[in-house]
N, C-alpha and C positions, 0 to 999 in steps of 0.2 A: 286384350280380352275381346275387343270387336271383333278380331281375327278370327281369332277362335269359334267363337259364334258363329261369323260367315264361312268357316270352312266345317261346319258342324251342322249346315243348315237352319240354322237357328235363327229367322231372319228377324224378327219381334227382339231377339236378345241383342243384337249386331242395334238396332235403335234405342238400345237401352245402354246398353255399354256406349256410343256416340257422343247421348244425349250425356249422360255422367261428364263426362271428359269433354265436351260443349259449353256444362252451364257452370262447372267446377272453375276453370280456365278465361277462356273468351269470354262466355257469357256472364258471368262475375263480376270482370273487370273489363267490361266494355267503356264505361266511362273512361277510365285510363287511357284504353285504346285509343278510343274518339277522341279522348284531346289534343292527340299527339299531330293530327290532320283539321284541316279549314274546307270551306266549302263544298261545292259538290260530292266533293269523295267522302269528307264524312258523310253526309245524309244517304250517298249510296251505301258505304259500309255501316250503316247504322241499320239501314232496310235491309241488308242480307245478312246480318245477326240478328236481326229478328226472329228470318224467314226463317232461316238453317235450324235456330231454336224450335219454332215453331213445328217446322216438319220431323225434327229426330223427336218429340215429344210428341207429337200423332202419334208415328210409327210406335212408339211404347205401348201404347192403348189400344185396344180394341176398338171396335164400335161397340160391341155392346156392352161396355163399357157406361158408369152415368154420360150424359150428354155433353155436359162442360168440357170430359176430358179430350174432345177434339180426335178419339181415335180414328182410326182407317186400318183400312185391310194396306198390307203388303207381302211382297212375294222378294223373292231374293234377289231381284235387280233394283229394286228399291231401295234393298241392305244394301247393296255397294255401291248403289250413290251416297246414300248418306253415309257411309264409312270414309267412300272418298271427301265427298265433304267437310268432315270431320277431320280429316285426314289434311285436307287442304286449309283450313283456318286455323289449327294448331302449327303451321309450318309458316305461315304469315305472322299470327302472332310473336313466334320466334324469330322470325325477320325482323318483326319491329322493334321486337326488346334492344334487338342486337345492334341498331343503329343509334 
């Protein structure tokens, strides 16, 4: 569906479709994740599912938007980082299960 989105222009929908498929997945079951790692690397990969959370749920929102919901403007290199993104921790996740 982010595909889609990004090849449709649709850069607000490519962070909405991410973020679904982010917080559904990884972001869910991030505890899982984290247990499966010690030290440094957990608390790295603990701050970059935050961050990745954090910015595919911007990118859903507007700014004008109430203020809580943390939007921002984006443009469609923005969608395809965060689709890569997305793209890129759904593919580790699957690494991990698999080991």
């Amino acid at each position: 569906l982010a595909d889609g989105a990004f090849l449709g222009g649709h850069d607000r929908g490519v962070f909405s479709e991410c973020y679904l498929a982010f917080e559904s997945t990884v972001y869910a079951r991030r505890e899982e994740i984290l247990s499966r790692l010690e030290g440094p690397k957990k608390g790295a990969l603990e701050d970059l599912i935050k961050l990745v959370h954090r910015f595919a749920n911007g990118g859903r929102h507007s700014p004008s938007e109430r203020a809580s919901s943390g939007g921002f403007e984006v443009d469609h290199t923005d969608a395809e980082f965060c689709r890569l993104l997305a793209t890129a921790a759904l593919a580790y996740l699957a690494k991990l299960e698999s080991q």
